[in-house]
Structure formats: structure tokens, C-alpha cells
GULO-848110 format. One line per field, with one value per residue (C-alpha): residue number from 1; residue in one letter; x, y, z. Coordinates in Angstrom, 1 decimal. Example, Ala and Ser with C-alpha at 12.3 -4.5 7.8 and 13.67 -1.06 7.14 Angstrom:
2
seq	c(1, 2)
type	c(A, S)
x	c(12.3, 13.7)
y	c(-4.5, -1.1)
z	c(7.8, 7.1)
This chain:
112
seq	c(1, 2, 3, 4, 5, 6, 7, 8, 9, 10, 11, 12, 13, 14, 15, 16, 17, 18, 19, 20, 21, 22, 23, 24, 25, 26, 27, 28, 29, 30, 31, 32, 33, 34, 35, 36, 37, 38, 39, 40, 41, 42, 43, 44, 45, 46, 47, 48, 49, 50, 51, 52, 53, 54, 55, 56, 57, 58, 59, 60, 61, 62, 63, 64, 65, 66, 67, 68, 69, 70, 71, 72, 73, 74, 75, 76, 77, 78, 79, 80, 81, 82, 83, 84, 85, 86, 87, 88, 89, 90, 91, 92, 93, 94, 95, 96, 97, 98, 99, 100, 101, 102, 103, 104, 105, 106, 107, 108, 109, 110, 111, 112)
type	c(X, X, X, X, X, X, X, X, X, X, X, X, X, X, X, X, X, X, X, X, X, X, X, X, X, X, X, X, X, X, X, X, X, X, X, X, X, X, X, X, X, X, X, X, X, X, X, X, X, X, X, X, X, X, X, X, X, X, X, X, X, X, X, X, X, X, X, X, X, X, X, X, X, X, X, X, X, X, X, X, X, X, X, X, X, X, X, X, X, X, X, X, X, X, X, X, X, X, X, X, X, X, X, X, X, X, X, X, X, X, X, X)
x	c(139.6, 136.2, 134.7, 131.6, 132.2, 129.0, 129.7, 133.0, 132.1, 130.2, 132.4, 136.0, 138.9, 140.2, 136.9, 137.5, 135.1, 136.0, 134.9, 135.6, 134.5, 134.8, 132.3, 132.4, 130.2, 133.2, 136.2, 134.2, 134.1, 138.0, 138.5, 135.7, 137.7, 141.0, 141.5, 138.6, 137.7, 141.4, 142.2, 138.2, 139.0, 142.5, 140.7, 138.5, 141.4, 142.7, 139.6, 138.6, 142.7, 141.8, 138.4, 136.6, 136.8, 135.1, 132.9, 135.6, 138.5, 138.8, 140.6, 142.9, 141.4, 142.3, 139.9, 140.8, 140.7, 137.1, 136.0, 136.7, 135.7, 131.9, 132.5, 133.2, 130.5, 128.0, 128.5, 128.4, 125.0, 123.6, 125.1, 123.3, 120.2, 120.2, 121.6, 119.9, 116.7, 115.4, 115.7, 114.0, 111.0, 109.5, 108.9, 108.0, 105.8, 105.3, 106.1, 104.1, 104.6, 108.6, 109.1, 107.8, 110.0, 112.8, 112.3, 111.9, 115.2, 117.1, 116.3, 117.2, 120.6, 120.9, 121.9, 119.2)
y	c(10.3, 11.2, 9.4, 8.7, 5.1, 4.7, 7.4, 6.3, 2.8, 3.8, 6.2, 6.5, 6.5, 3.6, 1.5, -2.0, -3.8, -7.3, -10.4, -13.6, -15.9, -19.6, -22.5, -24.5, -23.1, -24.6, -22.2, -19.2, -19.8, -20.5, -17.6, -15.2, -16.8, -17.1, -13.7, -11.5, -11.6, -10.8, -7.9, -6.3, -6.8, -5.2, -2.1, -2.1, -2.0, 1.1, 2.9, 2.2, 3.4, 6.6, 7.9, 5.9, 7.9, 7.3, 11.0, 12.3, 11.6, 14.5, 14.1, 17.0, 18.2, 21.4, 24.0, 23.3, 19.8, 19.7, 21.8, 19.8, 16.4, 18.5, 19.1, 15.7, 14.3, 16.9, 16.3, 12.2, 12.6, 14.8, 12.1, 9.4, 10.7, 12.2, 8.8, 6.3, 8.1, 10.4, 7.9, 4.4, 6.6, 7.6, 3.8, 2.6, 5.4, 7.9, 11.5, 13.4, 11.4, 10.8, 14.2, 15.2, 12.2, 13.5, 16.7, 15.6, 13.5, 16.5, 18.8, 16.5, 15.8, 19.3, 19.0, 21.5)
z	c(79.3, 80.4, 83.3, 81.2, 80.8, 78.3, 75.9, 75.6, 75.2, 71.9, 70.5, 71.8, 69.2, 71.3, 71.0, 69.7, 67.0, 66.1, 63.8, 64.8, 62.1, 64.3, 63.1, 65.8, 69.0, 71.1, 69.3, 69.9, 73.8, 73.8, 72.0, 74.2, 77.3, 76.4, 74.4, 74.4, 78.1, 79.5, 77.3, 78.3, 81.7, 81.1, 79.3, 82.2, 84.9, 83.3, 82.8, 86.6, 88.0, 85.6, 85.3, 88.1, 91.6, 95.1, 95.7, 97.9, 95.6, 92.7, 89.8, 88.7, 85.1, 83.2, 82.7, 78.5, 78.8, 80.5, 78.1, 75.4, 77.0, 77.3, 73.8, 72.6, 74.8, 73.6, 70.1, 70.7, 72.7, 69.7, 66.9, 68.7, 69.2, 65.2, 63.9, 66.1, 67.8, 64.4, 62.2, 63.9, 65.9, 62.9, 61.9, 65.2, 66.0, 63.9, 63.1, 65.3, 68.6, 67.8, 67.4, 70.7, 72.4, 70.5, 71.2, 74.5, 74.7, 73.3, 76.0, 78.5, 76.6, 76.4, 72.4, 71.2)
């Protein structure tokens, strides 16, 4: 579990999407409080017990297991920036400046 709550957020294997198709306003803040909320904050709880440390605390990681969690990350900062930032900069900006930001972006991501 890597301690980068964000990428994981977007892309973990254990990420939850859901529909809730409710017509009333009122259903949909039952089930928001009664369901959705408790099991977030449950996912939350765990995350913070595992990955979240104070500075001073260090968290016992394998060389092999860091190496893949850089991987993994790595490969999700270079999807999202191919998926999301190379194909909507274009169209909001055009090629020649949203290649430099891109460009740009890439180095910083270090996905080059």
C-alpha cells in the first residue's frame, strides 16, 4: 500500500465506483449518510493505521516491494498525464503551447 493517498485514490485495484440511481433529493442524503459516508471513513481508518506516519515513525518496506510501488506509481503518473493531460490541452490550448506544459509536467513527474 503506498502512502500516496492521491494516486491511489484514482487508480488502486481496491478503488470503489458506484451508481446510486435515487429520485428523490432526500434518498440520496440517506443513503450518502447512512452507507456511503461510514464505509469512506472506514477505508480512510485503514489507510491512515497503514500508510499514514508522523516524520519520525518509519514504516518497514522491502527493497522489492518499494520498487514496485515506484513502479506502479510511475506508470499511473505517466497514464494520467497521456490519458487526461495530452488529450484535453490540445483543445483548450493548442498544440504548440500544450506540448511545452506537457513536456513540462512530464519532467517534473519524471515519466519521460
Amino acid at each position: 500500500v503506498s502512502p500516496s493517498l492521491f494516486v491511489r485514490s484514482g487508480f488502486s485495484p481496491a478503488v470503489s465506483v458506484l451508481k446510486l440511481d435515487v429520485e428523490e433529493e432526500e434518498r440520496l442524503e440517506e443513503i450518502m449518510r447512512d452507507h456511503v459516508s461510514p464505509a469512506a471513513k472506514d477505508v480512510l481508518m485503514v489507510w491512515l493505521e497503514r500508510c499514514a506516519r508522523e516524520e519520525d515513525e518509519k514504516r518497514v518496506m522491502g527493497e522489492e516491494e518499494k520498487r514496485e510501488l515506484e513502479r506502479r506509481d510511475k506508470s499511473f503518473r505517466k497514464k494520467n498525464v497521456e490519458d487526461d493531460l495530452e488529450l484535453k490541452f490540445p483543445r483548450m490550448f493548442g498544440e504548440e503551447v500544450s506540448s511545452r506544459v506537457v513536456h513540462a509536467i512530464k519532467e517534473a513527474f519524471g515519466v519521460l
